[in-house]
C-alpha positions as a printed NumPy array, in Angstrom:
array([[ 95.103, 130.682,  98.544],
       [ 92.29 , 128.744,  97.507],
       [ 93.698, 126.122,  94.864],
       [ 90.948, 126.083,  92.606],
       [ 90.918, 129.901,  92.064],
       [ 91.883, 131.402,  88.657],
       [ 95.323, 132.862,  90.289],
       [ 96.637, 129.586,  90.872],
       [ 95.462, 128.001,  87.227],
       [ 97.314, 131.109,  86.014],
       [100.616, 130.007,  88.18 ],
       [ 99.798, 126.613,  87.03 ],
       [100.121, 127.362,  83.228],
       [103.005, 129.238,  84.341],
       [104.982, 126.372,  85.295],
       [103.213, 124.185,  82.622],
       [104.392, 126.048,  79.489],
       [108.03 , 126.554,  80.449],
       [108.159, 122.968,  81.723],
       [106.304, 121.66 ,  78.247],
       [108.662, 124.029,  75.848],
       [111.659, 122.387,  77.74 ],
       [110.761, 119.01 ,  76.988],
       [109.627, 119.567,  73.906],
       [113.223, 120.476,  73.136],
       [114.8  , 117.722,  74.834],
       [112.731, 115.288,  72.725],
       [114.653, 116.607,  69.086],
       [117.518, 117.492,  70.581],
       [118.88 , 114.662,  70.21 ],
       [117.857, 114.192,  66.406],
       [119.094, 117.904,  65.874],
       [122.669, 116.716,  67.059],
       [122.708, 113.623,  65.201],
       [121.457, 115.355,  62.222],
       [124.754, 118.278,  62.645],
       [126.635, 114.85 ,  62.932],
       [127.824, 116.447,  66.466],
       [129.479, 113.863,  69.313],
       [126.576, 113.505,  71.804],
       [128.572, 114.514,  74.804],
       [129.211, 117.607,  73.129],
       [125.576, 117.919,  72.486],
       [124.56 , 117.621,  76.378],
       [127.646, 119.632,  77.341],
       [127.25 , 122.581,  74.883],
       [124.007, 123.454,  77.331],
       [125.763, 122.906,  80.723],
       [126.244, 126.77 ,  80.204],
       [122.624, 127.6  ,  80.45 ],
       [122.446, 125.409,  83.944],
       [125.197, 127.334,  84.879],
       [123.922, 130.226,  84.254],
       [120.686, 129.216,  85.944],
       [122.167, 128.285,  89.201],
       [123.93 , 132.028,  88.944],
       [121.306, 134.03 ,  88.608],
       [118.17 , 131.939,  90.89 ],
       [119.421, 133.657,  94.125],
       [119.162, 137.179,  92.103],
       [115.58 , 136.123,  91.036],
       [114.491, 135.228,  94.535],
       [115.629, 138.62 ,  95.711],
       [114.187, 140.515,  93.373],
       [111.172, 138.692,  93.649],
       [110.947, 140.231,  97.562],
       [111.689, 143.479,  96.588],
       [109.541, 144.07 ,  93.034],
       [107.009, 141.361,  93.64 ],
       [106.383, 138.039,  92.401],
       [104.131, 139.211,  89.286],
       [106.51 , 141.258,  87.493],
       [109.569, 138.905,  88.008],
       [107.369, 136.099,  86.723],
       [106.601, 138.011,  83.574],
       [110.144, 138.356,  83.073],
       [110.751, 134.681,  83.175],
       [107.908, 134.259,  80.591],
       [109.684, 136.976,  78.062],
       [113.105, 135.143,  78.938],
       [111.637, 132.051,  77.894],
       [109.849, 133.423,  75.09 ],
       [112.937, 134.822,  73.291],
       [115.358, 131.745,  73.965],
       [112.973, 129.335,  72.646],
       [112.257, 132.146,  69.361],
       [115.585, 132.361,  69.235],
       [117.083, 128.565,  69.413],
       [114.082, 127.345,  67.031],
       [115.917, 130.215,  64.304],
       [119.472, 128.853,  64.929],
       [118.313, 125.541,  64.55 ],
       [116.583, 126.311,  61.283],
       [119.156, 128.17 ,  60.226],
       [121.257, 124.805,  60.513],
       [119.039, 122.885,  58.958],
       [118.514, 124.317,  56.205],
       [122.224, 124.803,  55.807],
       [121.797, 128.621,  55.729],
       [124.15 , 128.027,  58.259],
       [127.441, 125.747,  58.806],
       [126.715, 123.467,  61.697],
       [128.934, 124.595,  64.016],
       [127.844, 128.259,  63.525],
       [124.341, 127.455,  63.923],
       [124.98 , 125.282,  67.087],
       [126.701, 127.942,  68.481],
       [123.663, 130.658,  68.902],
       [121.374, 127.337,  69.776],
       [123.77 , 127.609,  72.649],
       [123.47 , 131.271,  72.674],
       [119.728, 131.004,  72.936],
       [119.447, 128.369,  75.782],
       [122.224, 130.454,  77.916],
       [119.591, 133.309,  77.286],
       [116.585, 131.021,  79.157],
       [118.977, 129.926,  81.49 ],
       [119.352, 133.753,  82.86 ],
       [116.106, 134.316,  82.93 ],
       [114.096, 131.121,  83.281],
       [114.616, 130.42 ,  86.798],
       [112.666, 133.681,  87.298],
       [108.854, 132.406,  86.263],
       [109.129, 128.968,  88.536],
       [111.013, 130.897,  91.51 ],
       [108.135, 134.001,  91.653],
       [105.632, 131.457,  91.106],
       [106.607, 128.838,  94.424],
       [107.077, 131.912,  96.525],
       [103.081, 133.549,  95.665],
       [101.947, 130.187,  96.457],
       [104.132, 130.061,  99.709],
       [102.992, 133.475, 100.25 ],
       [ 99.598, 132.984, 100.359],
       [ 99.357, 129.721, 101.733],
       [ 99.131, 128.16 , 105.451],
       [101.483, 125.442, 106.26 ],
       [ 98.992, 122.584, 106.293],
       [ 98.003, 123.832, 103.114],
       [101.387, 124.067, 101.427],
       [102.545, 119.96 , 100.953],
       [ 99.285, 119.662,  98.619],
       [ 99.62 , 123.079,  97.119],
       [103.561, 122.329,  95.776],
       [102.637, 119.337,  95.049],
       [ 99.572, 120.244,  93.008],
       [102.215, 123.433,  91.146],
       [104.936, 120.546,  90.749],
       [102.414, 118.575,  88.866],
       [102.368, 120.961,  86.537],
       [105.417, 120.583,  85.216],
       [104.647, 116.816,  85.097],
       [101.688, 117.987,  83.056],
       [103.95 , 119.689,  80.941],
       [106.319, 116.993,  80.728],
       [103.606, 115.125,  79.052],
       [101.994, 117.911,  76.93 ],
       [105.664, 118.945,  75.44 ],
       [106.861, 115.239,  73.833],
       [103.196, 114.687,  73.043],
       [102.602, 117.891,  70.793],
       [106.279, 118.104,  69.728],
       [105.852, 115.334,  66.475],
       [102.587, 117.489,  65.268],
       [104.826, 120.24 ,  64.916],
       [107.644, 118.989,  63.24 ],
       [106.586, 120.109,  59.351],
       [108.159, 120.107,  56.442],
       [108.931, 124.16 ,  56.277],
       [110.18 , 124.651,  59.603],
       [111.406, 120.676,  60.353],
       [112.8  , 119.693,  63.64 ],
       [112.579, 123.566,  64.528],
       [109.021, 123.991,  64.92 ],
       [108.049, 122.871,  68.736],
       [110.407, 125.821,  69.419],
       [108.286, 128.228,  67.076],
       [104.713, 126.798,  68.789],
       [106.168, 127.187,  72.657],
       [107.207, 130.267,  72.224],
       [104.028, 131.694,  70.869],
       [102.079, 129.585,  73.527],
       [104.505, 131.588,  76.411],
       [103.546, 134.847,  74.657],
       [ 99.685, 133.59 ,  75.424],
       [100.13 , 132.828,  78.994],
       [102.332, 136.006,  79.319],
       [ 99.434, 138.099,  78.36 ],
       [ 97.356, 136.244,  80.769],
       [ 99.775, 136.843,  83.523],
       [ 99.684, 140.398,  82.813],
       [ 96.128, 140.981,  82.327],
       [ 94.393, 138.657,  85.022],
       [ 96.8  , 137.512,  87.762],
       [ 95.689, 139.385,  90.879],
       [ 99.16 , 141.355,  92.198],
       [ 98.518, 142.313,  95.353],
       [101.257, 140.917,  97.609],
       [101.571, 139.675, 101.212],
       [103.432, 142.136, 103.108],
       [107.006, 140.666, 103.404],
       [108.398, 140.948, 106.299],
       [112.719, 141.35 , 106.589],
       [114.631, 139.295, 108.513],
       [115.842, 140.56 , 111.99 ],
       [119.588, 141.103, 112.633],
       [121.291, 138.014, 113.225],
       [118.201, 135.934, 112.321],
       [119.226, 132.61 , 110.952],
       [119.078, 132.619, 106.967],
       [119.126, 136.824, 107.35 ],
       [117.921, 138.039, 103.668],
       [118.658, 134.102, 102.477],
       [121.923, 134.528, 102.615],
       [124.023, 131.493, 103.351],
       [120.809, 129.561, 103.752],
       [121.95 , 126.581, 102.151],
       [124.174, 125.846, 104.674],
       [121.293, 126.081, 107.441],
       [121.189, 123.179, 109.12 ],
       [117.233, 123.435, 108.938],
       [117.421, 122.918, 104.438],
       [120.614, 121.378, 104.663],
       [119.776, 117.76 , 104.082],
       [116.299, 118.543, 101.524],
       [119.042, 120.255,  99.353],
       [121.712, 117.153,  99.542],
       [118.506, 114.803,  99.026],
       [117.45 , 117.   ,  95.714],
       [120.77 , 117.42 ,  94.082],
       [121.192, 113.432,  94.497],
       [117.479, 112.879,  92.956],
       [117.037, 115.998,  90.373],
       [120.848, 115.355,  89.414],
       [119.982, 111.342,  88.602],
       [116.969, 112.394,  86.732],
       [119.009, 115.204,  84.064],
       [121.092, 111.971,  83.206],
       [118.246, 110.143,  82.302],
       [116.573, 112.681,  80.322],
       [119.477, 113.384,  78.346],
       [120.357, 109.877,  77.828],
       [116.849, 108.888,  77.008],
       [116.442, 110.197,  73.153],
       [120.269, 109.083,  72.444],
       [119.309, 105.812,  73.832],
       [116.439, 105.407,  71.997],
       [117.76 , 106.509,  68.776],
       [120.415, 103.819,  69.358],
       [117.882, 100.639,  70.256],
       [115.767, 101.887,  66.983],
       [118.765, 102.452,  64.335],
       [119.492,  98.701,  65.326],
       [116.16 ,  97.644,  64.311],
       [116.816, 100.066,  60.417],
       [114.761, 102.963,  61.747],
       [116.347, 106.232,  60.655],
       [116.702, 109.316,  63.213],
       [113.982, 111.464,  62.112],
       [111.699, 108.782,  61.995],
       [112.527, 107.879,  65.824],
       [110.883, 111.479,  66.682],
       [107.708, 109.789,  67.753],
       [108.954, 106.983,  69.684],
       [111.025, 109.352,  71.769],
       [107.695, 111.324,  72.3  ],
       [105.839, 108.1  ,  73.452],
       [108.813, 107.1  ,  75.913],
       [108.367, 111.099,  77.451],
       [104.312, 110.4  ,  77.54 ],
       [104.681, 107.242,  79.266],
       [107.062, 109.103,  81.989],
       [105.36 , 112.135,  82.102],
       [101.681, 109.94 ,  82.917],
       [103.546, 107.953,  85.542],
       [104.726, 111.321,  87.234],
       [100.764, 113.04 ,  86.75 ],
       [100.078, 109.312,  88.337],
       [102.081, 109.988,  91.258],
       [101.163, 113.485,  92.184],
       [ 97.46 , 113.791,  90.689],
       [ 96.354, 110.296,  92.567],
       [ 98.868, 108.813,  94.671],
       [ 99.987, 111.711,  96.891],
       [ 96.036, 113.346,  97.329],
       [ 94.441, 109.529,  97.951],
       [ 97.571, 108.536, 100.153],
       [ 97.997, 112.208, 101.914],
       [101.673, 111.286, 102.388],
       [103.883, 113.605, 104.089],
       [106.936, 115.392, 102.592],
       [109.232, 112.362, 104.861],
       [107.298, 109.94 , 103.104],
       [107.725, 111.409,  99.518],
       [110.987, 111.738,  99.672],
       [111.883, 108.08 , 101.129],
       [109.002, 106.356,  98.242],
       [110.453, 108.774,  95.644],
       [114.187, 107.757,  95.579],
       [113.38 , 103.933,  95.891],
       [111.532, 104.2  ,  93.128],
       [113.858, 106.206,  90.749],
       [116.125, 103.659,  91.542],
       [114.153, 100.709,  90.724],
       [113.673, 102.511,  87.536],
       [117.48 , 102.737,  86.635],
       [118.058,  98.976,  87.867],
       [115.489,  98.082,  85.534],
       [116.945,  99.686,  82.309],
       [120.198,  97.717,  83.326],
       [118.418,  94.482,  83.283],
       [115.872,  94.72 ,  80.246],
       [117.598,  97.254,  77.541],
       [115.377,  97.342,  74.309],
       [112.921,  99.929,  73.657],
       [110.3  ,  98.774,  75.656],
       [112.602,  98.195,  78.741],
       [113.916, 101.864,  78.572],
       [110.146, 102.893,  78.4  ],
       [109.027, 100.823,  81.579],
       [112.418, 101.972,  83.55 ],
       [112.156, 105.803,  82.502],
       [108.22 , 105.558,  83.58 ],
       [109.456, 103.899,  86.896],
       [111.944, 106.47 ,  87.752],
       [109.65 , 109.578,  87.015],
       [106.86 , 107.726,  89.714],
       [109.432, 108.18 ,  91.851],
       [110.819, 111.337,  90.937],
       [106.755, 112.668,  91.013],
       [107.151, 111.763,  94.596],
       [110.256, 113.095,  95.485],
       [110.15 , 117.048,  94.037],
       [107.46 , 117.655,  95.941],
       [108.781, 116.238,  98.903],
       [111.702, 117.956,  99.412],
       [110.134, 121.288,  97.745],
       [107.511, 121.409, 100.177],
       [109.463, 120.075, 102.857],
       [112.164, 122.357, 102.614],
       [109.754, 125.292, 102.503],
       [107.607, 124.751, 105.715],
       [111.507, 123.786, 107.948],
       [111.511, 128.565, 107.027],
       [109.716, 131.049, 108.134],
       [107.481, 133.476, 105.721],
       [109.893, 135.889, 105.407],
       [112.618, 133.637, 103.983],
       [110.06 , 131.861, 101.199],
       [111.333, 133.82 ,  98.308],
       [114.838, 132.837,  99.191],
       [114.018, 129.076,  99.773],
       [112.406, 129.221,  96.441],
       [115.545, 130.497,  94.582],
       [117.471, 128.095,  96.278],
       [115.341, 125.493,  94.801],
       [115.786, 126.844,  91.424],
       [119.252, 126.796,  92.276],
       [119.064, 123.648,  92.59 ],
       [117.235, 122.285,  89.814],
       [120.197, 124.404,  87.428],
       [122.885, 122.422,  89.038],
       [121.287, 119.181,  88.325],
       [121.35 , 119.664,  84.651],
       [125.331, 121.285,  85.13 ],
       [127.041, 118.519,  85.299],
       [124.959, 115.33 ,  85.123],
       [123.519, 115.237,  81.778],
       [127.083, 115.458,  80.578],
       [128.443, 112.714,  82.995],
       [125.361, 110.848,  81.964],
       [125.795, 110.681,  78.228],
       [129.628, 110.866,  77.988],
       [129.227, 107.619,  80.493],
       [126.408, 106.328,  77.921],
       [129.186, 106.734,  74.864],
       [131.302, 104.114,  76.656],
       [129.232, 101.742,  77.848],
       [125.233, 101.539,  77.719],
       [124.496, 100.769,  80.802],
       [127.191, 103.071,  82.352],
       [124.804, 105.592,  83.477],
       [121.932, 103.447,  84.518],
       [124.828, 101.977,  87.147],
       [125.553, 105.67 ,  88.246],
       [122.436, 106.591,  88.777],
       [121.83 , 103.648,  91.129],
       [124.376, 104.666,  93.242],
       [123.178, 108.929,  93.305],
       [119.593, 107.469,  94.169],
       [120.624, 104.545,  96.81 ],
       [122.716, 107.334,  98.603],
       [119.64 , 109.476,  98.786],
       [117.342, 106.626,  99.979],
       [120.25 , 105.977, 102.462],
       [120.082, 109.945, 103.559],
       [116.634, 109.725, 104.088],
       [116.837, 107.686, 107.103],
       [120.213, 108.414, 108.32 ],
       [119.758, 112.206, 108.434],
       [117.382, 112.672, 111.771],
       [115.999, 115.791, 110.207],
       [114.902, 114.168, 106.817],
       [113.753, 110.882, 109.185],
       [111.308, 113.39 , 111.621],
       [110.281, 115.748, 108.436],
       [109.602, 119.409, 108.947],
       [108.482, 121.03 , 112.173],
       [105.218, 122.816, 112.747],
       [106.18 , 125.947, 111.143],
       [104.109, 128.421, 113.873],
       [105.95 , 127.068, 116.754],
       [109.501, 127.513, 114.699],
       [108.493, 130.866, 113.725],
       [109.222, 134.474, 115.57 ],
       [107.863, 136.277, 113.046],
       [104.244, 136.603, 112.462],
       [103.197, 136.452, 109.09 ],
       [ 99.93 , 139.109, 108.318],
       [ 97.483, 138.062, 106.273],
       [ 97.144, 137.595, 102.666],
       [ 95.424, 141.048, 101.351],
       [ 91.917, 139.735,  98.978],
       [ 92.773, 140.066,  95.54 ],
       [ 90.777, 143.283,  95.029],
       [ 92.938, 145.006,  97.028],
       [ 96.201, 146.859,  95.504],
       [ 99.332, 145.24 ,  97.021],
       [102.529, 147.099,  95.969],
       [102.435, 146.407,  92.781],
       [ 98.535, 147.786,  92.37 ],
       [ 95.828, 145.668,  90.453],
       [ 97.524, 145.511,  87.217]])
């Protein structure tokens, strides 16, 4: 796959748009709950259901994926995402406005998010796997990278738009309204111009290691990528969800109500979100690091960046140390991601690829709630635990001999030989739709 065609700028808005809604979310969540006058644990644990529910249902994705294509099970991702976010900006209107009672109205906000996370695992999963598809291995460290980025893209798009969309009819509601017609756009454009003709999968002998994905996360050859991305992915949920709470907190000190923090918790998002686009638009391309190298640079810096909000609290020290840790975070996803992908063969990329979004649903299970239950006792609390996730995955990184050496050269690991990519213009089996 050539990364400057239109097919992968479509899979790149993919990832961008459901990446952007999400953290346009996160950034008045927080204000939401404090405006229901809700405990902020039970804020951040109210959505461990949708994580849940996200880690369920990636492996179901993935298979699908081999069996109708990755097209079709992308635009079902897009509709998923397009009705929870629909759906959770009405419930939180609804609450609002006090159409509602709180409780009521936080309820289906609950019932919305559970809806993305059955289906929103579905877009990103179908999306990794085309790329992995269609891509050689040398290729495929620059190509996840570049697809990662654009959820760091996102990342920054989301918080920065999210304020301009906050009006007075629709309030604290309204990012949810605007992402969910901007999915409906790229929908259509998935529909109408991605090019659906597939590289013949081929299944998995009998007895073949990781046969149909199943029980590959206990393969010794992803084993340690997966243990490495829960410790990272998992540190990072706690400091997103602490991050508007925290904020909110350091302001209110200084007689600055909650609404009014809405654009400082945007900048603090922008300032993370650049440092990630800094890491994996110019640092990995100029350096051409390795998916070893990622991964060890990565976790150091994430945990520089949680030492640091231990040492200098204050608004501008929880900037810095949140745009610290998502350097090093930009390093890391695309480390393991890509790294984790090229230790399979081409026959077992759609399953890797759920098992990544598998991943990425546990890490906002149980951390965010840790994180800001931990954050209600003590501030730096979860800073502190954090530390200790990220200095065990440094540790791993050059303990575990497969995470020290990196991948192996995928043709020389693989039995099965992968034909080639079909051009565009020809129908796959899902025909030029």
């Amino acid at each position: 796959m050539n990364l400057r065609s239109p097919a992968f700028a479509i899979l790149f808005s993919v990832s961008l748009i459901a990446a952007a809604g999400n953290m346009a979310l996160q950034s008045v969540l927080p204000a939401i709950g404090r405006e229901f006058r809700l405990s902020d644990t039970l804020v951040a644990g109210a959505f461990a259901i949708s994580a849940l529910m996200w880690t369920v249902a990636s492996p179901f994705w993935a298979r699908l994926s081999d069996r109708l294509g990755r097209k079709r099970v992308m635009m079902i991702g897009l509709g998923g995402f397009i009705l929870s976010m629909s759906g959770f900006g009405l419930a939180a209107t609804s609450g609002l406005e006090q159409w509602l009672g709180a409780g009521l109205a936080f309820i289906l906000m609950g019932v919305a998010r559970t809806i993305y996370g059955v289906f929103g695992s579905a877009a990103p999963i179908a999306s990794q796997a085309y790329v992995a598809d269609r891509t050689t291995p040398e290729q495929r460290t620059q190509a996840m990278s570049l697809l990662a980025s654009a959820q760091g893209l996102g990342t920054v798009i989301g918080p920065a738009l999210a304020p301009f969309f906050v009006l007075p009819l629709i309030g604290l509601a309204g990012p949810m309204y605007a992402f969910a017609l901007f999915g409906l756009v790229v929908l259509v454009v998935v529909w109408r111009k991605l090019p659906s003709g597939e590289v013949v999968r081929v299944p998995s002998p009998s007895g073949h290691r990781g046969d149909a994905g199943k029980g590959l996360w206990k393969d010794p050859r992803v084993r340690g990528y997966l243990l490495y991305g829960l410790f990272v992915t998992g540190a990072q949920a706690a400091n997103i969800s602490v991050l508007g709470f925290h904020i909110i907190d350091e302001l209110s000190a200084t007689g600055i109500a909650v609404r009014d923090a809405q654009p400082f918790i945007g900048i603090a998002m922008l300032a993370g979100a650049a440092a990630t686009l800094m890491a994996q638009w110019g640092l990995i391309p100029l350096l051409k690091l390795q998916p070893a190298d990622l991964m060890r640079w990565g976790a150091a810096l994430a945990l520089v960046g949680n030492l640091m909000s231990i040492a200098a609290p204050g608004y501008y020290g929880v900037v810095v140390g949140y745009a610290v840790v998502s350097m090093g975070v930009g390093f890391a996803r695309p480390g393991f991601t890509a790294g984790s992908s090229l230790s399979v063969g081409p026959h077992e990329q759609g399953a890797i690829a759920g098992l990544m979004m598998s991943l990425a649903g546990l890490s906002f299970l149980a951390p965010p709630v840790i994180g800001v239950a931990l954050y209600e006792l003590a501030e730096p609390a979860p800073f502190i635990a954090n530390a200790v996730l990220l200095a065990v995955a440094t540790a791993l990184c050059f303990i575990s001999p497969r995470l020290r050496a990196g991948p192996p050269d995928l043709p020389d690991r693989d039995e099965t030989p992968s034909p080639e990519t079909p051009p565009a213009s020809q129908p796959g089996p899902e025909g030029n739709r």
